[in-house]
Phi, psi and omega in degrees: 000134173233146192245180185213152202034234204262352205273162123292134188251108188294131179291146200290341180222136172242147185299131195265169177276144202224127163223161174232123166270145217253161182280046139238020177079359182252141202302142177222341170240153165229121172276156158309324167292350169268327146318312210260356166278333167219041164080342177259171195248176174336288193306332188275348158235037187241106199103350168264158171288126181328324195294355190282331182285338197295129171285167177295180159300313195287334162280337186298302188319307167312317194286156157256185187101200178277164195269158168300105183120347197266119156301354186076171172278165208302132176086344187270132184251112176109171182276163180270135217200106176273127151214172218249124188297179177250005157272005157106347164252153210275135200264091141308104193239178188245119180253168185213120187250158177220137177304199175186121170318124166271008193063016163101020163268001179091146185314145172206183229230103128335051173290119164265115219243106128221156184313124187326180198011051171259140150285136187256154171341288217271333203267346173276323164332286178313315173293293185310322176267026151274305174303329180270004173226013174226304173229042154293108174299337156285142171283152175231087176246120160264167185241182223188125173331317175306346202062059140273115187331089197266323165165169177193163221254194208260000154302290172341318196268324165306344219267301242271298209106037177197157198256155173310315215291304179305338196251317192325126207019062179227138168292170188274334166277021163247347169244327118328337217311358161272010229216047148093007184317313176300315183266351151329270173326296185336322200272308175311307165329286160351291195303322191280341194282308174283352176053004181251125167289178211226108261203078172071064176258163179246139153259138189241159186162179155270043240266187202301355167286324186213091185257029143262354194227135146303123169236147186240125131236144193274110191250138177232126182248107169211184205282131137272128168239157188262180210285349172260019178078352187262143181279120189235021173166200139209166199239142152218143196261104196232146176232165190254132170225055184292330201308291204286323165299302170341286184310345177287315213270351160312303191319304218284314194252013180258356187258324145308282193325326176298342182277303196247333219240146172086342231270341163254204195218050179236130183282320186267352156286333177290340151295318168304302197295358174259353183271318171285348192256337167240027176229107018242085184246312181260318201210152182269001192209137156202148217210121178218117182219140193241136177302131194316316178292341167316311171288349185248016204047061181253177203273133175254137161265141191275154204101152182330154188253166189276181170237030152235054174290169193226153197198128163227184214270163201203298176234146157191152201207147185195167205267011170264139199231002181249033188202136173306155205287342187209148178285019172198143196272148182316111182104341181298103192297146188231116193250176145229114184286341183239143179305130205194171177315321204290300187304309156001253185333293192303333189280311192260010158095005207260146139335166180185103175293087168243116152315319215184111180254171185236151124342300180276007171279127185330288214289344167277285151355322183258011175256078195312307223268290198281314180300257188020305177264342150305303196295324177288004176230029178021093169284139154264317196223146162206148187243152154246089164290106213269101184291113180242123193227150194010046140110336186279125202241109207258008139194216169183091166310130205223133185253078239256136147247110170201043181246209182272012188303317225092159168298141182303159170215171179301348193270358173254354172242004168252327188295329205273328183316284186327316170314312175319308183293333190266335184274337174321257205350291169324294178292298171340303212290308167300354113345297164315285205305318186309311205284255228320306187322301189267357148314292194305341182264321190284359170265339171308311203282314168295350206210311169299173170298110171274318177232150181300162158302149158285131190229186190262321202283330180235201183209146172181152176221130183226183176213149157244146130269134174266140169224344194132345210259300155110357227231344154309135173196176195203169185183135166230151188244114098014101194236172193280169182058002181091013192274201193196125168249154197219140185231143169205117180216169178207100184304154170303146181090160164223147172098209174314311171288348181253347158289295198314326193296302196281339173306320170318290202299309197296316165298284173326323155315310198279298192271014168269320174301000154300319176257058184345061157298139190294162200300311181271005154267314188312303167325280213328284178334269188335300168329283185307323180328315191286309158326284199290330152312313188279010174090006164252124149248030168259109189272000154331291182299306163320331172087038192295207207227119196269142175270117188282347207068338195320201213220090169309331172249050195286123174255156217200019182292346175214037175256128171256130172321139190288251246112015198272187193280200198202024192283164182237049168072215187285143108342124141214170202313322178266031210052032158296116164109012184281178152251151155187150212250128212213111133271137183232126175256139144249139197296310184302273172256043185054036248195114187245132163207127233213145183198141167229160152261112189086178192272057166286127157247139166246142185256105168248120164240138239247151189285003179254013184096328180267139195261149196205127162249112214257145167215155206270200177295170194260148172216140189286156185299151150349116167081019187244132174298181196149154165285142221293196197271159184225168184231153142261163153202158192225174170269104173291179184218144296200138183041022168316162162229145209244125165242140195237139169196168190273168161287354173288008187271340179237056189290331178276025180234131185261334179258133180270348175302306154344308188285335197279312169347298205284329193279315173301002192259329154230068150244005194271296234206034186316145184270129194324351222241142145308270197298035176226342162307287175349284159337304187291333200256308184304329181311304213265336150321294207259151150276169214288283189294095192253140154346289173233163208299158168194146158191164229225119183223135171236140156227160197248091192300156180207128232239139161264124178316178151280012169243000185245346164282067232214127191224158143230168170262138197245143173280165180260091174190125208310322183320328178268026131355302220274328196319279188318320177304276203268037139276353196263322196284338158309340192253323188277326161313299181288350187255003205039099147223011208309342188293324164273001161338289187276358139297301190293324208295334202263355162295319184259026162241353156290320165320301173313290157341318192269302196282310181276007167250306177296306171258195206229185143334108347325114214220076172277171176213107177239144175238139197239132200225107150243256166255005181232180190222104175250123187260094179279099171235121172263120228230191163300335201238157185272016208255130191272124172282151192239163195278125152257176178238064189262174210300179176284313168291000204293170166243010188226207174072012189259324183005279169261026183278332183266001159275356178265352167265000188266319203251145186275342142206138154264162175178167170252132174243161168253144189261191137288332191258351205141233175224179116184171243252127207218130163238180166219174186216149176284177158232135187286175174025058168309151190299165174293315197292012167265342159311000000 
């Protein structure tokens, strides 16, 4: 019982009460439900005669309710019955006797007890099946074994769109038949045949109340039979669960979208994919147009857009396949010539729903271009969304109807908004990137090399792939003797900081090689820079790069690189972890000498077609410990090809072994063109989209003759002072060079002079005729010379001041036997055969 304020409130069907009287009329059962109707327990009436409960005449008369003896009203079950409670007043019920076996005790009587105006079993029935055909929001249809139409409630008839009158004994494909009638029956057959209902299956459709819109329902089907097993029909139960399904596949694509929308960092693949996404689910047309700084990563100002901002077009798609998907092409500027909703949206920033467009709208008519193609696919509905992320506003998405979806509705302008929020995000984030990306390339692009030096020693070519990464680079170098160093490194890290990381290596690199250091003292320098960059300069603490002894001048003229990976471990800002390949050729005696950081390899092809992949000593990348650095060196033959590349040329191999395969194989057989060598290893390499950054440098070696060459051994004694003059002007002769007689001679007689007072013993002199005219002497001794500045009385000490004003540069490299001391001269009009 429940109550409500102070009353207690009886519920409309109560459990009835059951006592059995014996055919004497005396009580032999009491139930408990009859206690609580009238108050005596088992023991005070069990064994009395029933007449005891009966009220007097003089109470009846008194009590309300039906009189004793009453059939009640029409659906009320048993006759009306006064009997008297055991608090003295008196109780109106409704009774029902039923025999009952007595088990050989002689007949006795069942009597069913409640309080008048209880509803019985049969009277809820009646009620509930009423209620399912006058006011149930479920449809109802019953059949007939035939499927022939027996009736259906007036939900059912809201479904349908169709009058009772009309439907009634008719099957459903004679009264339907567009509207999913076939597979209806099918099911209905199912039920009748088999007698297991058929439990939420969907039907789809039009149907003839509302044949504009698709409605989805979950129809349940199952058999009637009567209390003897005979089939006397089958019933379906249908709900419209357009609503509900919607609301799935809302979900269903907003959960997609997290998916599919973003997967790059391209602003106009990021419009596709939202454009791909909502066609045809949400719209039979969608049109995504973006502001040019969106498209170029350029700085947006925040806030409504003006309206004479350029907006192109970045994506569009549409359910029509014999007509291009948009009235403007990818890239395309997308105006509105008329204030119209799209200038709408953009100014105040909101979404923005029209149901229902017309023919006669100004703003379509004034539209040459985007009206033209509405009015030919007769648009009904459009929605516009304003792609907006923290108030900066990067487009506008625009959703076209004009198929069989329906006019947009609101529950379609909060879904297309949330894509709208999600793909802004996206494309902001490729905004960015697109801005940090052409920083990182125009800081790239400033620190690299635009064209290699011409040099006598090589031939070279090189390539970049820009992929984003920044931090690749190649290099040829100009070194003293005609000699030539060729570089491939690659710093650590991506983006700005590791191009600003490789613009350091790169510099540090240029001006070490200046002091024509052998290749592993070159790295060893490089090495400490990056320490002290990176703020360690303790190799103690550090676990720093230990000399191991191993033989630094290991030849390797016929060793191939093992094939193990090149990855080059974490990135950090100061170039811990860089790699790089450092090699020096001479020309003079074909003579390679090689130094690496990291798994740096050089790809040698030999003139005779075979390729050989050579690696110097192993050494850890830049700034990691590890043993110190070692050098090779091999011989070379007159037109070898030297290939030097970072590890992004072979990113698209997880086995790098695989990858150098591919790569000596075609070097096997290389195209006459350097720079179509190049061309070739980055096509056939790289993927179309490669990850990181690569380049790639090949050179072609070259031998300087004995007619370009010229050395002698001089004793260490000043008389050959004048000796050593007119070998060189005698040489400068056979060479047409007499114009520069008296500048070299006075180079090489200070020099010669400098060597035979300072140093000892071997005291050689060679001059080298490429595009420069170099002059060398070479002594006995490690002692580095130096520039003096003496007084106007001094009477010595100018030697080598007039040779740093004579010579377009000088400079000393060191040997094993000593040093030496190098000038060069420009030669105005080098001969052709040197061009």
């Amino acid at each position: 019982m429940a109550y409500g304020g102070d009353r207690p409130v009886e519920p409309a069907v109560q459990t009835w009460a059951r006592v059995v009287v014996d055919a004497r009329g005396v009580l032999t059962e009491w139930s408990a439900a009859a206690e609580r109707l009238l108050g005596y327990v088992a023991s005070d009436v069990v064994g009395r005669p029933a007449a005891v409960l009966m009220a007097t005449a003089d109470e009846a008369d008194e009590a309300e309710g039906p009189a004793p003896g009453d059939k009640g009203d029409e659906g009320e079950e048993g006759a009306a019955i006064l009997l008297r409670h055991r608090d003295g007043r008196t109780v109106s019920c409704r009774l029902s006797v039923h025999p009952e076996d007595g088990d050989g005790a002689g007949p006795r009587w069942a009597v069913m007890l409640a309080p008048a105006g209880t509803s019985s079993a049969r009277e809820i029935d009646r009620a509930f099946l009423e209620a399912l055909f006058t006011r149930s929001p479920v449809g109802l249809f019953v059949f007939d074994p035939e499927l022939r139409l027996l009736k259906f409630n007036a939900a059912a008839e809201g479904m349908q769109g169709t009058p009772t009158e009309t439907a009634v004994g008719r099957r459903p494909t004679e009264v339907w038949p567009d509207f999913g009638a076939e597979p209806t029956e099918r099911v209905m057959k199912q039920v009748l045949e088999s007698g297991q209902p058929v439990i939420s299956f969907e039907k789809r459709g039009r149907p003839p109340g509302d044949p504009g819109q698709e409605h989805i329902y979950s129809v349940s089907a199952f058999r009637l039979e009567d209390a003897h097993g005979r089939i006397l029909g089958v019933a379906d139960a249908v709900v419209d669960v357009t609503d509900r399904h919607r609301a799935q596949e809302r979900l269903a694509l907003l959960a997609e979208a997290g998916a599919r929308i973003g997967t790059t960092l391209d602003v106009v693949r990021t419009a596709q994919e939202l454009a791909d996404l909502a066609v045809p689910r949400l719209a039979d047309t969608a049109a995504i147009e973006v502001l040019e700084p969106t498209l170029l990563g350029g700085e947006i100002t925040p806030g409504p857009v003006a309206g004479d901002v350029v907006l192109r077009r970045a994506a569009s798609r549409s359910r029509r396949k014999e007509v291009p998907p948009g009235v403007y092409e990818v890239g395309e500027v997308s105006t509105f010539p008329f204030a119209g909703p799209f200038t709408r949206a953009l100014r105040d920033l909101r979404p923005l729903l029209v149901s229902r467009l017309g023919p006669d709208s100004e703003w379509i008519r004034a539209d040459p271009v985007r009206g033209r193609r509405m009015l030919e696919e007769k648009v009904h509905s459009l929605m516009l969304i304003p792609l907006v992320v923290r108030d900066l506003p990067l487009g506008l998405a625009a959703f076209y109807r004009w198929g069989e979806l329906g006019p947009f509705r609101e529950d379609d302008l909060t879904l297309a908004t949330e894509l709208g929020r999600r793909t802004s995000v996206c494309l902001d984030n490729a905004r960015q990137y697109v801005r940090e990306r052409d920083a990182l390339l125009s800081l790239q692009r400033s620190l690299l090399p635009h064209e290699l030096p011409d040099q006598i020693g090589v031939e070279a070519a090189h390539q970049y792939v820009h992929a984003g990464s920044g931090g690749d680079w190649v290099d040829v170098i100009p070194l003293s003797g005609a000699r030539v160093a060729l570089v491939a490194g690659r710093a650590a890290g991506h983006g700005v900081h590791a191009a600003a990381a490789m613009g350091r290596l790169r510099a540090a690199v240029h001006t070490l090689s200046d002091l024509d250091l052998e290749p592993d003292e070159l790295l060893a320098r490089v090495d400490d820079l990056v320490f002290r960059l990176a703020g360690d300069d303790s190799r103690a603490g550090a676990g720093g790069r230990a000399d191991t002894g191993a033989d630094k001048d290991a030849d390797v003229e016929a060793r191939p690189g093992p094939g193990h990976g090149d990855g080059v471990g974490s990135g950090h800002v100061d170039g811990i972890g860089s790699e790089c390949l450092y090699l020096v050729y001479d020309p003079v005696s074909r003579r390679c000498t090689m130094a690496g950081a990291g798994h740096s390899r050089l790809v040698v092809r030999y003139p005779n077609g075979s390729v050989t992949t050579l690696e110097p000593p192993a050494a850890e990348p830049l700034g990691r410990p590890g043993p110190s650095f070692g050098k090779a060196e091999l011989e070379l033959p007159e037109g070898a090809l030297l290939t030097l590349h970072t590890p992004g040329l072979l990113q698209a191999y997880e086995d790098r072994a695989a990858g150098l395969t591919r790569l000596e194989g075609l070097l096997a057989r290389p195209p006459d063109s350097l720079s179509e060598t190049c061309r070739l290893l980055t096509d056939s390499l790289l993927p179309e989209q490669p990850p990181e950054d690569a380049a790639v440098l090949v050179a072609r070696t070259h031998a300087l003759g004995e007619d370009r060459v010229a050395a002698w051994d001089l004793p260490s004694d000043p008389a050959v002072v004048s000796t050593a003059r007119s070998l060189v002007a005698h040489q400068l002769t056979s060479w047409g060079l007499e114009e520069e007689a008296f500048t070299t001679e006075l180079i090489v007689s200070e020099l010669v002079t400098n060597a035979i007072r300072y140093a000892s013993a071997p005291i050689r002199l060679r001059m080298i005729r490429d595009r420069t005219l170099t002059c060398e002497v070479s002594d006995g001794s490690s002692t580095a010379p130096r520039v003096r500045h003496p007084r106007a009385t001094d009477e010595g000490g100018r030697g080598l001041l007039l040779v740093a004003q004579f010579a377009e540069r000088w400079g000393a490299r060191y040997t094993a036997e000593g040093k030496t001391v190098w000038a060069e001269q420009k030669i105005d009009g080098a001969p052709d055969d040197l061009v």
